[in-house]
C-alpha positions as CSV (number, residue, x, y, z in Angstrom):
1,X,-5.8,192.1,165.5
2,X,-9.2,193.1,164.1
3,X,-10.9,194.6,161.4
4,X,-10.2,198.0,160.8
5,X,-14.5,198.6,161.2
6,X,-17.3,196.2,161.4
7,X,-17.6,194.7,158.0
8,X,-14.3,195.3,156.5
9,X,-11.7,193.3,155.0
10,X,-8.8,194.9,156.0
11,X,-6.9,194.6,159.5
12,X,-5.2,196.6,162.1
13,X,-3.4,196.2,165.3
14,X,-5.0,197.9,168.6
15,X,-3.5,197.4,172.2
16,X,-6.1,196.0,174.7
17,X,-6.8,194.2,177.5
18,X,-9.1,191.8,179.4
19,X,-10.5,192.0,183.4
20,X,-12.4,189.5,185.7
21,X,-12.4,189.0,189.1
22,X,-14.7,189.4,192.5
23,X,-15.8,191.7,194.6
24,X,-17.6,191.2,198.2
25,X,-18.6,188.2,196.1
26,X,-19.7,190.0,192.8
27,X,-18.3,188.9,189.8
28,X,-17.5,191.4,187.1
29,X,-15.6,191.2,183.8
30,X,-14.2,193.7,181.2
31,X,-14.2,191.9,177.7
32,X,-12.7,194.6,175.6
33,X,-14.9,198.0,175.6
34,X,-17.4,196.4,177.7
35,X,-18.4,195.9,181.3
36,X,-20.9,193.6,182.8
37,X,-21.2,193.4,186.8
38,X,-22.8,190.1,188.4
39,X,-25.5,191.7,190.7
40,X,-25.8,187.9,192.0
41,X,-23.6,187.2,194.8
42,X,-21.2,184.3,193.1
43,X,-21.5,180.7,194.7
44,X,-19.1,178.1,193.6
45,X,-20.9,175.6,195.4
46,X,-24.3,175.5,193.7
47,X,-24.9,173.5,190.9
48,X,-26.8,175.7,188.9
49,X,-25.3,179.1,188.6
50,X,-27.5,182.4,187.7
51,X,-25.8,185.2,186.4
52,X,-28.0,188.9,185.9
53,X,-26.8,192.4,186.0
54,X,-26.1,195.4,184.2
55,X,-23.7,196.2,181.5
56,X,-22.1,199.1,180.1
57,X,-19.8,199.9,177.0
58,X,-18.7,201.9,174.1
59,X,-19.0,201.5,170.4
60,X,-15.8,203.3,168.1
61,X,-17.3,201.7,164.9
62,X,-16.2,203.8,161.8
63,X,-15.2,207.2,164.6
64,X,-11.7,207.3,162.8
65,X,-9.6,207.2,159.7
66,X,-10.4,204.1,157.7
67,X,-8.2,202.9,155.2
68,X,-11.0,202.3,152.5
69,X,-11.4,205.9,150.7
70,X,-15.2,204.6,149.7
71,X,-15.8,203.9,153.2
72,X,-14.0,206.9,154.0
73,X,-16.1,209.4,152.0
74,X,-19.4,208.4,153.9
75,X,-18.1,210.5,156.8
76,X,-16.9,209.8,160.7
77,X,-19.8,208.0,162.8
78,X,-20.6,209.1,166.8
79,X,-19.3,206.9,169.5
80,X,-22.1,205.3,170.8
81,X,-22.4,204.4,174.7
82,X,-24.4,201.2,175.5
83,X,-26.0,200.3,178.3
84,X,-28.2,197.1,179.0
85,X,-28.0,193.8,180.9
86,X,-26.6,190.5,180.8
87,X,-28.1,187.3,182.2
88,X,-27.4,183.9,182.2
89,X,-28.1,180.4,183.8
90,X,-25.2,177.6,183.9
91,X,-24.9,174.3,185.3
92,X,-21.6,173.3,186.6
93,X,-19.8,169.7,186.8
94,X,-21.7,168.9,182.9
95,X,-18.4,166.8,182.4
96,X,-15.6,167.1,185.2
97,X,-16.3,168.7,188.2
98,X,-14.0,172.2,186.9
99,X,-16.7,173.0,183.5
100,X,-19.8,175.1,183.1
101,X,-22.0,175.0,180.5
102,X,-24.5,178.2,179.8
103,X,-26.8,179.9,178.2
104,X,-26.6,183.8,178.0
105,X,-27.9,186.5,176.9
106,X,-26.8,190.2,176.6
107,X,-29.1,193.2,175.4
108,X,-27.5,196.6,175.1
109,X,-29.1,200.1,173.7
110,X,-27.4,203.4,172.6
111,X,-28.3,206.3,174.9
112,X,-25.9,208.7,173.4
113,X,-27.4,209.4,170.0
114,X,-25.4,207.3,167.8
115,X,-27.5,203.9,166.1
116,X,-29.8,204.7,168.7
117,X,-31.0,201.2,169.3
118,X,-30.4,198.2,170.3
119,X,-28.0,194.4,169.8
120,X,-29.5,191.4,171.2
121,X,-26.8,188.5,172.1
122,X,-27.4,185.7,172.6
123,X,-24.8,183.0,173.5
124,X,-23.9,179.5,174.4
125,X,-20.7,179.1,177.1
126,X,-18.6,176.5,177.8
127,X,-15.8,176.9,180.1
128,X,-13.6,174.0,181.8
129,X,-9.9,173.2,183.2
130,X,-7.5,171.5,180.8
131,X,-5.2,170.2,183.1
132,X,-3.1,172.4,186.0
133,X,-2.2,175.1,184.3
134,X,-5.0,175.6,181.4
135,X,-8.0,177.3,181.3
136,X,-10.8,177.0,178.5
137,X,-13.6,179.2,177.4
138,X,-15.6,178.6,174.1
139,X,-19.0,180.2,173.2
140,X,-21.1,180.8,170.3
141,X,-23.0,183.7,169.5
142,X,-25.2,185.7,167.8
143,X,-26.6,188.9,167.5
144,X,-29.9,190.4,166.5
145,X,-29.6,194.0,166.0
146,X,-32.5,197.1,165.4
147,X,-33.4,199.0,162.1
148,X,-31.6,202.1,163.7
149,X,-28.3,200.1,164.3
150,X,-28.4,198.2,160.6
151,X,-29.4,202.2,159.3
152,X,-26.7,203.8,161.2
153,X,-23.7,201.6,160.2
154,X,-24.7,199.9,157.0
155,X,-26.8,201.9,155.6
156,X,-26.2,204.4,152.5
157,X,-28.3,207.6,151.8
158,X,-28.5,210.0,148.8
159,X,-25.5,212.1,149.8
160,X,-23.5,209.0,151.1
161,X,-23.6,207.6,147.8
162,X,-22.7,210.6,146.1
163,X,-19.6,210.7,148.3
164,X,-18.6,207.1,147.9
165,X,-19.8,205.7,144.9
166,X,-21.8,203.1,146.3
167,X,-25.4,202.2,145.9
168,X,-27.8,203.6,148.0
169,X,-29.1,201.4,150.4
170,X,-31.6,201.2,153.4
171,X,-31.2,197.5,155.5
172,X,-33.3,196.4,158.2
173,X,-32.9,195.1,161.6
174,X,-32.9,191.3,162.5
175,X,-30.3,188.4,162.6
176,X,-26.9,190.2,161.9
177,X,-24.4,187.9,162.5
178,X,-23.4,184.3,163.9
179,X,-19.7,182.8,165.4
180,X,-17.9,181.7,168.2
181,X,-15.1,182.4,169.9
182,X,-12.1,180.5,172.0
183,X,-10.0,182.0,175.0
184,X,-7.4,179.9,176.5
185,X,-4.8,180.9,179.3
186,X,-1.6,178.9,180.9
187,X,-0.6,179.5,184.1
188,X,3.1,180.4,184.0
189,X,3.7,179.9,187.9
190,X,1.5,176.7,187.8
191,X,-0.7,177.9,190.4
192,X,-3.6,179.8,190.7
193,X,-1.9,183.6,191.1
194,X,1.2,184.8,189.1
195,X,1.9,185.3,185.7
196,X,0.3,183.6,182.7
197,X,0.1,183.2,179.0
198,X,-3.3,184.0,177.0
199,X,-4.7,184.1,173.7
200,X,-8.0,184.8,172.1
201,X,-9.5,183.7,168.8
202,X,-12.9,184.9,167.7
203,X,-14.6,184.2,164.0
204,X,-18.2,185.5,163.0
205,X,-20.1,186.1,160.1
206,X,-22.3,188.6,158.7
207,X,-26.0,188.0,158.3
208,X,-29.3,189.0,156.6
209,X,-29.4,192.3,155.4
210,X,-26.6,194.1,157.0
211,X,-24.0,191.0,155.1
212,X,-25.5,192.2,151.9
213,X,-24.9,195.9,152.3
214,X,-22.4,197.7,149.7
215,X,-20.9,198.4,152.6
216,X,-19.8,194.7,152.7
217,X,-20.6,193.5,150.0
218,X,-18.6,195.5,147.5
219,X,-15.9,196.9,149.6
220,X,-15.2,194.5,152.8
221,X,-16.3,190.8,153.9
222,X,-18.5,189.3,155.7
223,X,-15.8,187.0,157.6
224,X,-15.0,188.7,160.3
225,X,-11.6,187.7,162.5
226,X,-10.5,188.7,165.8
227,X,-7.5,187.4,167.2
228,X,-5.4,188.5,170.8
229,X,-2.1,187.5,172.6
230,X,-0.7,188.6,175.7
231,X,0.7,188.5,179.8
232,X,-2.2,188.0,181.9
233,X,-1.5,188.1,186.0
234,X,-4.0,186.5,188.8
235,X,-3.8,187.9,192.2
């Protein structure tokens, strides 16, 4: 479940899916639309663990229908296709000798034409074991974002507001937004491969000038919810 566009107060229901695992001692994970590769060979044994390497994903924001005809009559955005990199440093064994604790931070630009800039995020990471059969991940985050993103999706021109009805409006770049996020799994088969329960719940809100935007402001919310359930499977 997630808002039907950033900014919105209205929800819709999207199939999905989550991927991490190792290659040759890489790392990667697929957290929705997004990819990041470890470039660092993984090492369980150190006690400080580094994390770099590249990241790749795509951007749908306001490419559909919406539901909101305001919204609506601004016109379809361009999917944009970010690329960037992610880095991180951890230490391991901050409480039992199954958590990390981390600092991260991801940087992404648009190369195809869409916002045409760029979201800064950073992040703090806490993972740990909660017992045999459950796995914890919380973080919080934020995100600084460029004058072409804020212009791009919360911005209004002259036509726009003709269309819509809403004031015109031209935002700037900075602090955007600020949450956190929980994942949690349950082994099913009580060990480490088979099948497994998992859930995600993610809560941010808006910032600066892209939370005061008509685009929020008098047609969505600047509470934005994420929530997830499924079957995961370890091999």
């Amino acid at each position: 479940m997630t808002t039907s566009y950033d900014g919105a107060s209205d929800y819709k229901f999207i199939p999905g899916g989550t991927l991490r695992g190792t290659a040759k001692g890489h790392d990667f994970q697929l957290n929705g639309l997004q990819l990041f590769v470890n470039a660092v060979p993984n090492d369980p044994r150190r006690k400080i663990d580094i994390e770099f390497g590249p990241v790749a994903g795509v951007r749908f924001n306001r490419t559909g229908d919406v539901s909101d005809s305001r919204i609506a009559a601004l016109g379809e955005l361009d999917t944009a296709i970010e690329l960037g990199a992610r880095g991180s440093v951890g230490m391991r064994g901050v409480i039992n000798r199954t958590d990390k604790l981390a600092l991260a931070v991801t940087g992404v630009w648009d190369v195809a034409g869409a916002h045409g800039s760029h979201v800064i995020s950073p992040s703090v990471e806490y993972s740990t074991l909660a017992g045999k059969r459950m796995f914890l991940r919380m973080a919080i985050n934020t995100e600084f974002v460029g004058k072409g993103y804020a212009d791009y999706y919360f911005g209004i021109n002259t036509a726009g507001s003709a269309a819509s009805g809403l004031s015109t409006y031209n935002p700037d770049g900075g602090f955007a937004s600020i949450g956190g996020n929980v994942l949690a799994t349950y082994s099913l088969s009580g060990k480490r491969t088979g099948w497994s329960l998992f859930g995600i719940a993610s809560y941010k809100r808006l910032q600066g000038d892209v939370a005061v935007s008509p685009i929020v402001r008098d047609t969505g919310s600047p509470n934005q919810v994420f929530a997830s359930i499924g079957l995961g499977y370890t091999f």
